[in-house]
C-alpha positions in Angstrom: -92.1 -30.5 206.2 -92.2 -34.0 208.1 -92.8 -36.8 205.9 -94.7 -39.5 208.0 -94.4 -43.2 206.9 -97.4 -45.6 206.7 -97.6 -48.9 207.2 -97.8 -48.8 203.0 -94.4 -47.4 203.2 -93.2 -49.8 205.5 -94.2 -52.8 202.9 -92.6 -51.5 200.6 -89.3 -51.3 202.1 -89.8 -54.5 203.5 -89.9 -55.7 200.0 -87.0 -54.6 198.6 -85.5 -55.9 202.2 -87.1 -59.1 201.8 -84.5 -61.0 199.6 -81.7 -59.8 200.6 -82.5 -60.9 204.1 -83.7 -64.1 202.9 -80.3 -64.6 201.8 -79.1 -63.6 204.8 -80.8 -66.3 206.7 -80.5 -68.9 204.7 -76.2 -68.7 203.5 -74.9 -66.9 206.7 -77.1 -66.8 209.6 -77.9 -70.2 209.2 -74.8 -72.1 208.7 -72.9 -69.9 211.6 -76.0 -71.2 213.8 -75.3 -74.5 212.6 -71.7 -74.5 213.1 -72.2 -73.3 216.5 -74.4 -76.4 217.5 -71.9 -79.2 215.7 -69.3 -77.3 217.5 -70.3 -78.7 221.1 -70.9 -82.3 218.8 -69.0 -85.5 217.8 -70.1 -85.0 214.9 -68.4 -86.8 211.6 -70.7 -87.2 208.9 -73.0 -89.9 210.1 -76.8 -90.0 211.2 -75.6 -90.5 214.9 -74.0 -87.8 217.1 -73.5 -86.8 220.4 -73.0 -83.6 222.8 -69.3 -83.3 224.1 -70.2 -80.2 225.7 -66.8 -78.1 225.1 -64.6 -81.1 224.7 -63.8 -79.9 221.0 -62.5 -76.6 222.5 -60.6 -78.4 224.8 -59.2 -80.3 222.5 -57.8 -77.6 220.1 -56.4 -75.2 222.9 -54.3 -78.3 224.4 -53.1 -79.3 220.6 -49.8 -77.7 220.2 -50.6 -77.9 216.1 -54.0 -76.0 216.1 -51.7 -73.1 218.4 -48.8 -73.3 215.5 -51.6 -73.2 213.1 -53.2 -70.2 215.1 -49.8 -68.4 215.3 -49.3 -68.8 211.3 -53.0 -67.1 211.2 -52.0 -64.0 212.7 -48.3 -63.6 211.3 -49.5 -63.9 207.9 -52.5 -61.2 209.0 -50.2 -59.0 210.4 -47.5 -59.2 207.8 -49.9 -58.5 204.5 -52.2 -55.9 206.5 -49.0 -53.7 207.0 -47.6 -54.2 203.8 -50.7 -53.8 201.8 -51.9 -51.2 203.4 -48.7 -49.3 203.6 -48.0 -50.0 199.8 -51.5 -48.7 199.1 -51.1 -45.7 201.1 -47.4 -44.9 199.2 -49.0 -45.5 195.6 -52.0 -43.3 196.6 -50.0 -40.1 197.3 -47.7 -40.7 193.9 -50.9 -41.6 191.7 -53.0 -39.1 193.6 -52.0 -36.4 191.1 -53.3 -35.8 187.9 -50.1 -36.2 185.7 -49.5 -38.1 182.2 -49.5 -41.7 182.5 -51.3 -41.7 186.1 -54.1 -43.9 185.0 -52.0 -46.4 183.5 -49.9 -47.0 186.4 -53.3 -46.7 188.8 -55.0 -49.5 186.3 -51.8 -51.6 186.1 -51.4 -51.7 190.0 -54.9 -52.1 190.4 -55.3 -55.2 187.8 -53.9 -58.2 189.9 -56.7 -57.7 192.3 -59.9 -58.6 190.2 -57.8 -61.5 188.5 -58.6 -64.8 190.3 -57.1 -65.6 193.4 -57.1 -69.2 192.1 -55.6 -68.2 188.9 -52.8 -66.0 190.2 -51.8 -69.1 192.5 -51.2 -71.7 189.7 -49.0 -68.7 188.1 -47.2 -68.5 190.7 -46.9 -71.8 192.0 -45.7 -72.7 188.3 -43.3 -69.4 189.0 -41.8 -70.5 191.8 -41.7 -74.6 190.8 -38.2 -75.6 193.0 -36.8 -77.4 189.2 -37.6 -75.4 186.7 -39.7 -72.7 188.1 -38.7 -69.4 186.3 -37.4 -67.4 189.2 -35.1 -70.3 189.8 -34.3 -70.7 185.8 -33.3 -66.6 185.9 -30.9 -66.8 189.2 -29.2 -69.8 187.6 -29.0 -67.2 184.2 -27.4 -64.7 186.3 -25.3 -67.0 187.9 -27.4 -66.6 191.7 -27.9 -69.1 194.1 -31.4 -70.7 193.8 -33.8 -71.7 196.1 -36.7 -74.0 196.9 -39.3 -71.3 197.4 -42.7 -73.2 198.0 -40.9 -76.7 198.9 -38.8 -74.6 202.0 -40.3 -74.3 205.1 -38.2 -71.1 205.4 -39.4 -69.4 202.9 -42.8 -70.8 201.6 -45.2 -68.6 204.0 -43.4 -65.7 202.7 -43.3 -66.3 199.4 -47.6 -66.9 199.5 -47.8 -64.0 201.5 -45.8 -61.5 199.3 -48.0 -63.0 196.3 -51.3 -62.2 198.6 -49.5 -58.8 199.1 -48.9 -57.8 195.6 -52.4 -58.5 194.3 -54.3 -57.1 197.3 -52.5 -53.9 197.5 -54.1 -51.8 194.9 -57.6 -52.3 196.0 -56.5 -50.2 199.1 -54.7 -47.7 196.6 -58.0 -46.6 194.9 -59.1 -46.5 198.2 -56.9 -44.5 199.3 -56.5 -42.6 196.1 -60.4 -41.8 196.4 -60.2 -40.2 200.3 -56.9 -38.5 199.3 -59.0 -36.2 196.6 -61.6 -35.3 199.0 -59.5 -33.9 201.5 -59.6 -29.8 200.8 -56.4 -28.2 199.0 -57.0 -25.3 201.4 -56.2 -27.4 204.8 -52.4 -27.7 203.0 -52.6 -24.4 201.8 -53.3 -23.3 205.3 -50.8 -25.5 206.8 -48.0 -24.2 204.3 -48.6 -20.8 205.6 -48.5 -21.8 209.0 -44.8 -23.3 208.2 -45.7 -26.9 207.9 -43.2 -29.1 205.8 -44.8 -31.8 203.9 -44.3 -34.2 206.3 -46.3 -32.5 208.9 -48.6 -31.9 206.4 -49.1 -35.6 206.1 -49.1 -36.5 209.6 -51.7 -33.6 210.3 -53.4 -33.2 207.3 -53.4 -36.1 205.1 -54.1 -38.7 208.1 -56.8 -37.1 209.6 -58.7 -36.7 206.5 -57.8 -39.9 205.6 -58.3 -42.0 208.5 -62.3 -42.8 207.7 -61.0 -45.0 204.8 -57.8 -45.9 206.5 -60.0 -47.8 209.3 -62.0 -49.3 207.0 -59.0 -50.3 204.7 -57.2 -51.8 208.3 -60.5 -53.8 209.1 -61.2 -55.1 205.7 -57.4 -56.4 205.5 -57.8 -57.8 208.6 -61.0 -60.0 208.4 -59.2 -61.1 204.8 -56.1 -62.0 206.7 -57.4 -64.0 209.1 -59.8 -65.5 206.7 -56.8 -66.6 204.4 -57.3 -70.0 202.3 -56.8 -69.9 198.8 -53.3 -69.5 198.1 -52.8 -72.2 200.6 -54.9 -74.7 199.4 -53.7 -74.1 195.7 -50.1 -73.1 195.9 -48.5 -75.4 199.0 -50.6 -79.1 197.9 -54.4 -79.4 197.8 -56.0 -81.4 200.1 -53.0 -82.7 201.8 -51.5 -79.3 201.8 -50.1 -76.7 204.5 -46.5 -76.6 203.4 -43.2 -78.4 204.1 -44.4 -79.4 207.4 -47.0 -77.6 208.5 -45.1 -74.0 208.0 -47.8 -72.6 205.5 -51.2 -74.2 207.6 -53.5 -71.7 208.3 -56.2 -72.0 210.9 -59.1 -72.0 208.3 -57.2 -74.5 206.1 -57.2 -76.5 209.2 -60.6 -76.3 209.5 -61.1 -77.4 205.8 -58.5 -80.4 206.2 -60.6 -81.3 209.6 -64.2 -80.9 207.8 -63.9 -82.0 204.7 -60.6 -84.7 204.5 -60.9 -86.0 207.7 -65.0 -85.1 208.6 -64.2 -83.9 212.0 -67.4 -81.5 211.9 -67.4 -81.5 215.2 -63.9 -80.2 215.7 -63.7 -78.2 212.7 -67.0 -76.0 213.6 -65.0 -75.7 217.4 -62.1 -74.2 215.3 -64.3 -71.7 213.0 -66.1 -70.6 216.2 -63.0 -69.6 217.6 -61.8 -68.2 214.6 -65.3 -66.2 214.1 -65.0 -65.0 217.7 -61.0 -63.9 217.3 -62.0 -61.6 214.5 -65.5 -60.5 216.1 -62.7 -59.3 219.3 -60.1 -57.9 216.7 -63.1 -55.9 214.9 -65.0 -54.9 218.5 -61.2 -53.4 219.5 -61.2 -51.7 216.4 -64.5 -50.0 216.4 -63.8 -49.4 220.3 -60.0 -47.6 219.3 -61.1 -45.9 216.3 -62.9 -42.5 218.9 -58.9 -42.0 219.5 -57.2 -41.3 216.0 -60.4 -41.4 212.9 -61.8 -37.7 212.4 -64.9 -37.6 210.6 -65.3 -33.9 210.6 -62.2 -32.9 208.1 -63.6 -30.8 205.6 
């Protein structure tokens, strides 16, 4: 039997619609708009400003920093995606089982991720502290070479991005951990009897029915990647931060540093347009690729 909706209906949906839209409006559509308009602006703070048309954009593509600071972007994107969603992928298949113990190890892997991102930077930073960090106090113990983690432009980016790693990873576990028991024991049932080993089984079973959260655990990772500024701003100096020389400078700390230190609005809002529009191309690829390798249909 059709149900037919009323206009009565409709006001009532509305309704429930109604703040959430409001909120919408008011802390995201309206401040992208906004940032969009100071973008093509000299604007610095003041009650006077002007139109530069694109010179803003101009100005970051031909500043050899804002391209370092770009490049940083997407090595530490690229570099936590594939670890965290590889580690969540290898924990999901061991914790996927119902054995003794499985929660534990699925709540302790899982913990770091609703602990403060703020909070698990000071630990760390604290950690890692060059002179008498703890790391650095145990490889003098054991009689190992030390190092100067955070204060190294060799090694700081690493260092925040295995940290970012290790407390994002289990989110995609329980993920994963959730799609893995939905997928029907008689697909690997049928595939054993059609000779497959387990590793075909997981490259034609266990992908397929897992590649609906596997795309949305790629694109979630992604959009957090690029949008990486925490563990910078707390871990590698605050306001004057970005590492030993630039090596830990991510494009939105840049954009903080250029809107809020040095109240370049006009500039910064040119650099989070372009990094809005990177990730509105990474995602439109995504959503584009995904018709060739996520199956819906797996039963």
């Amino acid at each position: 039997m059709k149900r037919s909706y009323s206009l009565k209906n409709t006001g009532t949906v509305m309704s429930f619609l109604l703040p959430s839209f409001i909120g919408f409006s008011i802390f995201v559509f309206a401040p992208m708009i906004m940032a969009v308009v100071l973008s093509f602006t000299n604007y610095s703070g003041g009650p006077k400003f002007r139109f530069v048309g694109f010179k803003n954009y101009v100005m970051a593509f031909s500043n050899p920093d804002f391209l370092s600071y770009l490049f940083v972007t997407f090595k530490f994107m690229l570099i936590s995606v594939i670890f965290q969603i590889g580690l969540g992928l290898f924990f999901a298949i061991l914790l996927s089982k119902q054995f003794r113990g499985c929660s534990t190890f699925r709540s302790i892997f899982y913990i770091p991720n609703i602990l403060s991102s703020v909070a698990v930077g000071l630990a760390f930073m604290f950690i890692f502290e060059p002179s008498s960090g703890l790391i650095n106090e145990f490889l003098a113990f054991i009689g190992l070479p030390t190092s100067k983690w955070l204060a190294s432009e060799k090694s700081a980016l690493n260092v925040i991005i295995t940290i970012a790693i290790w407390q994002n990873f289990g989110y995609y576990m329980v993920l994963f951990i959730g799609g893995l028991q939905n997928i029907s024991t008689t697909l690997y049932e049928a595939a054993e009897m059609d000779g497959a080993n387990k590793f075909k089984q997981f490259i034609h079973v266990t992908i397929p029915g897992l590649s609906p959260i596997l795309f949305y655990g790629i694109t979630i990772a992604i959009i957090r990647g690029f949008q990486v500024f925490d563990y910078i701003y707390i871990m590698t100096g605050g306001q004057q931060g970005g590492g030993p020389a630039g090596s830990t400078n991510v494009l939105a700390f840049d954009i903080y540093l250029n809107a809020f230190t040095y109240f370049r609005f006009g500039y910064a809002s040119a650099e989070s347009v372009v990094l809005m529009l990177i990730i509105l191309f990474v995602t439109y690829i995504q959503n584009r690729g995904q018709k060739r390798w996520v199956s819906y249909d797996v039963v």
